[in-house]
N, C-alpha and C positions, 0 to 999 in steps of 0.2 A: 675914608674906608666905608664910612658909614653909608655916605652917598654912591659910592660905585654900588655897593648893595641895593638900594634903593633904585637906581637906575637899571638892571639886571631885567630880562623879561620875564614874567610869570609863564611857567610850561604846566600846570595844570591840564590834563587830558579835556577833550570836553565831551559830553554823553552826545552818544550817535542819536542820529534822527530819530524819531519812532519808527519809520517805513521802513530801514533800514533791517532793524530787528525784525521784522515780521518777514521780508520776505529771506531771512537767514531760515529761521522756522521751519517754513514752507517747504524750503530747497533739502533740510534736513528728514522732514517728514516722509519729500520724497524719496530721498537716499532709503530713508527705511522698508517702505512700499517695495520699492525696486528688489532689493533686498530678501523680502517677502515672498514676494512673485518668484525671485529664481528658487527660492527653495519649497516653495509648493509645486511649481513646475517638475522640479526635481524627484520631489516625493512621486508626484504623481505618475512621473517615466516608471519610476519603481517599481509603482504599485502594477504600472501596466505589464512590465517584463516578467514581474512575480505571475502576475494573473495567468499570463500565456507560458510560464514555465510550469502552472501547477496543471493548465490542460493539457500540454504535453503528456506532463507526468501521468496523469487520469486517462488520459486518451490509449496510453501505452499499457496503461495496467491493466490484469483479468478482469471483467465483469462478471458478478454473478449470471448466470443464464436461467430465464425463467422458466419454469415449469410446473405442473398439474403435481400434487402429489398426495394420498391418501394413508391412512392409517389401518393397515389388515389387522381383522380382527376373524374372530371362529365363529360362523355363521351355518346355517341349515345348508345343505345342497345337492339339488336334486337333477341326476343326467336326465335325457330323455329322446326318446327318437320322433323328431316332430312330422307328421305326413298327412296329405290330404287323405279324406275315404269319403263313403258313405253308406248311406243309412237303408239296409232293404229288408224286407220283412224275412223273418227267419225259414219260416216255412210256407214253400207257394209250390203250386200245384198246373203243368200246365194243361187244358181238358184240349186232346185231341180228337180226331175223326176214326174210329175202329175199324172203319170198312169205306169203299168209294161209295161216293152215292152226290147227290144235290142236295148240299144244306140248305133247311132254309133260314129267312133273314132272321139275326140271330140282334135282340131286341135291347139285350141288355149293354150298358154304360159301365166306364169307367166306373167305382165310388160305389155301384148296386151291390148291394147286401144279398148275399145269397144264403141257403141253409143245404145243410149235406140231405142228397137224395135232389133236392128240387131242380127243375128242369132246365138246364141251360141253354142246347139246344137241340133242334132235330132234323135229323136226316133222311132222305129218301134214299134208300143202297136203288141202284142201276139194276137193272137185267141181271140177277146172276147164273153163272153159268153153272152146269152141272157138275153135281159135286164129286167130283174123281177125287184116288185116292191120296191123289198127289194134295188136293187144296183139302180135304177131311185130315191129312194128317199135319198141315199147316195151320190151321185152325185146330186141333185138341193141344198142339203142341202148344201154338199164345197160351191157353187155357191151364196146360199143366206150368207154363214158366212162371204164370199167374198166381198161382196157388203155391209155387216153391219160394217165388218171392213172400208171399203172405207169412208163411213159415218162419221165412228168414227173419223179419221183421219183428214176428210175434217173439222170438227166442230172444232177441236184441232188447227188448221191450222187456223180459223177463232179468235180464243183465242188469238192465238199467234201474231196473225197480230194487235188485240185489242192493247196487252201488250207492243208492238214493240210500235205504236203510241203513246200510254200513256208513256213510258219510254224517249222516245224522245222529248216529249212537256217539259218533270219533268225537262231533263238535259237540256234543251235551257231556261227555267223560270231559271233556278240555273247559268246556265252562264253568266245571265246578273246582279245578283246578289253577285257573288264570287268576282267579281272585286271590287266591294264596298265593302267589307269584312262585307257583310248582314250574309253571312252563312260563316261554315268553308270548306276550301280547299276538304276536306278529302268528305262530303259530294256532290259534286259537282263532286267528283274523282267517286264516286259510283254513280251516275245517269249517269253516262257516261257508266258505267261499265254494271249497267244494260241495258242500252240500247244496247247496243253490244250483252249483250247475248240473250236479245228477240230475232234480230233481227239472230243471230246464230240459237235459236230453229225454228222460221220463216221458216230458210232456210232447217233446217232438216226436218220438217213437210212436207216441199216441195216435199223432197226425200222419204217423207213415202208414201205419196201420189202416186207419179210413183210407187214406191213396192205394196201399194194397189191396183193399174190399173192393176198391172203384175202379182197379186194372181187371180185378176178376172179374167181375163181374161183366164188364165191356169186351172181355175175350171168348165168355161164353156167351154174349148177347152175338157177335160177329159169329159164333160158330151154328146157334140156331139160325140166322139169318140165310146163312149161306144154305143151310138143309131146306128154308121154307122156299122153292124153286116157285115161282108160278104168281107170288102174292104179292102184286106189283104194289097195293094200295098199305103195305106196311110201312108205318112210319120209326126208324128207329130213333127213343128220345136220349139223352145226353145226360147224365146226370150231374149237379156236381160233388164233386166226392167228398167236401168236407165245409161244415160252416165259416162265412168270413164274406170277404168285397171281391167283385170283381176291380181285377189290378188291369189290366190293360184287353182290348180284343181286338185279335190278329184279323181274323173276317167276318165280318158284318154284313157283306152284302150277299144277298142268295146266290149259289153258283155252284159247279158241278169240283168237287175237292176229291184229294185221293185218298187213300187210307193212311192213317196217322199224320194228316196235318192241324199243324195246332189254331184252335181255333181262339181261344181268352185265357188269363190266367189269374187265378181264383187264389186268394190269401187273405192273412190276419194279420190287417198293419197294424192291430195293436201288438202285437209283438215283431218285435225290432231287432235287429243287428246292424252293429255297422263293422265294413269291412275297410282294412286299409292295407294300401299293399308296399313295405317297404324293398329299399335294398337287402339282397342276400346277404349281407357283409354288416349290416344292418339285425338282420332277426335273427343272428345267431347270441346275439345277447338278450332278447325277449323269451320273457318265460312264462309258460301259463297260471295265467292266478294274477299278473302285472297290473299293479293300478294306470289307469288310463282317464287324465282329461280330455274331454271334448268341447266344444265351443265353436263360436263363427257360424252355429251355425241361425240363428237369426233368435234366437230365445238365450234363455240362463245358461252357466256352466252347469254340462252333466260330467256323471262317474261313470266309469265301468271297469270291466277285468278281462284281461286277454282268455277265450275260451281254448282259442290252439292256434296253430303256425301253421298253415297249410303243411305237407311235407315234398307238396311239388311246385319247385317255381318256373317263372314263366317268362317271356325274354320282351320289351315295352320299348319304342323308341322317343328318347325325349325328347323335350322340346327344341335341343340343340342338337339332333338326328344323331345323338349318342345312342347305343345299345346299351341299355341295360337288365339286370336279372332280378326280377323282384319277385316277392312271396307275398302271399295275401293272410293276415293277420285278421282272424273275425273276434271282437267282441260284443259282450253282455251289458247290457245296461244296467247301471243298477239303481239308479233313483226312479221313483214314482211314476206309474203312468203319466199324473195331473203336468209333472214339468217337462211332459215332450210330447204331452198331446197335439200339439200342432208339427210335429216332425212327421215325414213320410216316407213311403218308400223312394230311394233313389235320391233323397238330397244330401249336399257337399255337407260336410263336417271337415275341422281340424281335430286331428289328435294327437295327444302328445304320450307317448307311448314311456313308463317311467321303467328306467333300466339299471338304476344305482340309486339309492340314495342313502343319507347321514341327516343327524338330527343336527349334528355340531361337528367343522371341521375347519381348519385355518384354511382360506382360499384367497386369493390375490384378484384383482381385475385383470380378465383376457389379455387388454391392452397393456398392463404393464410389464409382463412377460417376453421374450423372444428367445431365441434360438440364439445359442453360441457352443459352436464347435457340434456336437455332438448331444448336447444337453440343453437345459433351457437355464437364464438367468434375468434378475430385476435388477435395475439401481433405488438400493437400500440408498434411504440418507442419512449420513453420521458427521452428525458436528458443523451442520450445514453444506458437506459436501457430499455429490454421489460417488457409491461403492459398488462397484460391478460384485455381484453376489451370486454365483451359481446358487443353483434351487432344482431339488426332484418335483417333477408333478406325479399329479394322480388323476384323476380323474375329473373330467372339464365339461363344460355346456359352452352355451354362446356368448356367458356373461364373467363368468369367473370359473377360475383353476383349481383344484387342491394343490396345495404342497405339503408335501409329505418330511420333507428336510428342510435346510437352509434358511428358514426366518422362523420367528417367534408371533406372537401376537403383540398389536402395539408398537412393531417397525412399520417404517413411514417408507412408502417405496412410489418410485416417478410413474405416472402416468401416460402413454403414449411420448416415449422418451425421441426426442428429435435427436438428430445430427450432433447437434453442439454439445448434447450430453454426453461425454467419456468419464472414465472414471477417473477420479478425481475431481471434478469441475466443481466450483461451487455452485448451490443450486439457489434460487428465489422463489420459495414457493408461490404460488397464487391462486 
């Protein structure tokens, strides 16, 4: 028994090669890999489906819509009626010919300084004929309409001296008063104002005066003329009627003129007006006493105040062969000779004619405004979106509205609202 056991064969396993083991290893390692691979693959379909399901989703949802948006607040605001004018001397005079005759060459220039009485020019009257009754009573009558204007003038002159005094009492009662804050400011602003321009018409009355001296005077010089029959060698002289520059002269060259053609015209460019002529639709809101900027025109900003409104207007075709009805608006300078001594007669100005103003009023930009239905409205922003908001306005310029209702101070409203903006949308400011 013992030997059958001993005889038996040993089945002990025997250990695998070494090469064996290693490429087991290998072959599992890459089971693993493989393995790897399909599930990052995997992931990564995922992530790609995801991605293109969340642009879908984004592609499909509102976007905010961008837009301008500002914050209204209560600021100054002043209307105004802006129009070209210019600038002519207030009071000119033009010197004509009293009677026919051959002027002769008449010497003086644009710019010459003249003095009332000194000689402008002179005429030689023609042959006159004999003095029937017909041309004796044509000649006293120049002579008496002479002297009825003189009159007229002188009484106007006396008016005007009244108005100057009563304008001047009004604003020194009102300046001992504005300090105590008895009246307002603004009041006190215009008795000063008026009294300035009395005492401006005053002075032109003055100048109408010497032109009335210098019409009579040239109606009775034509009426001896016409009596002196026979005195071929009488030169009649010209005078000018009142101190200042010659402004322009119509004839210069000697030559044979008729009675009453104008010969120069005689002013004082230091005094100035300038005139602007608006639409009628226009100057019904201008009022005399109106503060008025000027500028553009090659120096500093001046001041003035509307003196009056023409009360006749007059029909202009524009540039677009529109008809329109304008009125001429003349104002007063009111700053210093020294900041317009280089301005002259006949040059362009802007001015900006002021027809409303506030010191403090809640106003909107133009552009954020429009029209709906009958009324005007903004998109207010609330909560990041826009709110169609009706709004009353009031009174506007070229830049900003009043409103008188519908928003507060410190709402935020779209600027220049596109298309995309309705109400509700949400907004992106920028």
């Amino acid at each position: 028994m013992q030997a059958k056991q001993d005889e038996s064969p040993d089945i002990t396993p025997e250990a695998p090669p070494p090469m064996a083991g290693k490429d087991q290893a290998r072959a599992a390692q890459r089971t693993r890999r493989r393995a790897i691979g399909r599930w990052v693959k995997r992931i990564l379909v995922l992530l790609v489906a995801l991605g293109m399901v969340a642009g879908l989703v984004q592609a499909w949802l509102p976007k905010p819509v961008p837009a301008d948006v500002v914050t209204i607040e209560e600021a100054p605001l002043t209307v105004t009626v802006d129009e070209d004018g210019r600038a002519r001397v207030k009071d000119r005079y033009v010197v004509s010919v009293p009677i026919s005759g051959r002027v002769v060459r008449v010497e003086l220039r644009p710019g010459d300084e003249v003095e009332k009485g000194s000689v402008v020019a002179r005429i030689v009257p023609v042959d006159p004929p004999l003095l029937d009754e017909r041309s004796r009573r044509t000649a006293e009558a120049r002579v008496a309409a002479a002297q009825a204007g003189r009159r007229q003038v002188s009484a106007s002159q006396e008016r005007a001296k009244a108005a100057r005094k009563f304008a001047d009492d009004q604003a020194k009662r009102l300046e001992s008063l504005v300090d105590s804050g008895a009246v307002p400011r603004l009041d006190y602003d215009r008795a000063v104002y008026e009294a300035r321009a009395a005492a401006a018409e005053e002075e032109s009355l003055r100048f109408g005066i010497q032109v009335a001296d210098h019409e009579l005077q040239m109606a009775r010089a034509a009426l001896a003329r016409l009596s002196a029959t026979g005195k071929d060698d009488v030169q009649l002289e010209i005078p000018s009627p009142v101190d200042g520059r010659v402004l322009k002269v119509m004839q210069s060259s000697e030559g044979v003129v008729q009675a009453g053609t104008p010969l120069l015209e005689v002013g004082d460019p230091s005094v100035l007006e300038v005139v602007v002529d608006v639409l009628t639709r226009d100057a019904v809101s201008i009022e005399t006493g109106a503060r008025v900027t000027i500028d553009r025109w090659g120096g500093e900003t001046l001041h003035g105040r509307v003196r009056v409104v023409e009360p006749s207007a007059f029909t202009r075709v524009s540039a677009l062969g529109v008809e329109e009805q304008r009125v001429n608006v003349v104002i007063d300078l009111e700053d210093p000779r020294e900041r317009w001594a280089t301005l002259g007669d006949g040059y362009r100005v802007e001015a900006r004619i002021e027809i409303w103003a506030s010191d403090k009023t809640l106003v909107v930009p133009t552009s954020s405004a429009f029209r709906q239905g009958d009324g005007w409205a903004v998109y207010r922003l609330e909560d990041g979106h826009a709110k169609l908001t009706p709004i009353e306005i009031g009174q506007r310029n070229g830049r900003v509205v009043q409103v008188t209702s519908g928003l507060s101070a410190g709402d935020r409203v779209v600027v220049h609202p596109s298309d995309a903006v309705v109400d509700g949308v949400e907004v992106a400011p920028r």
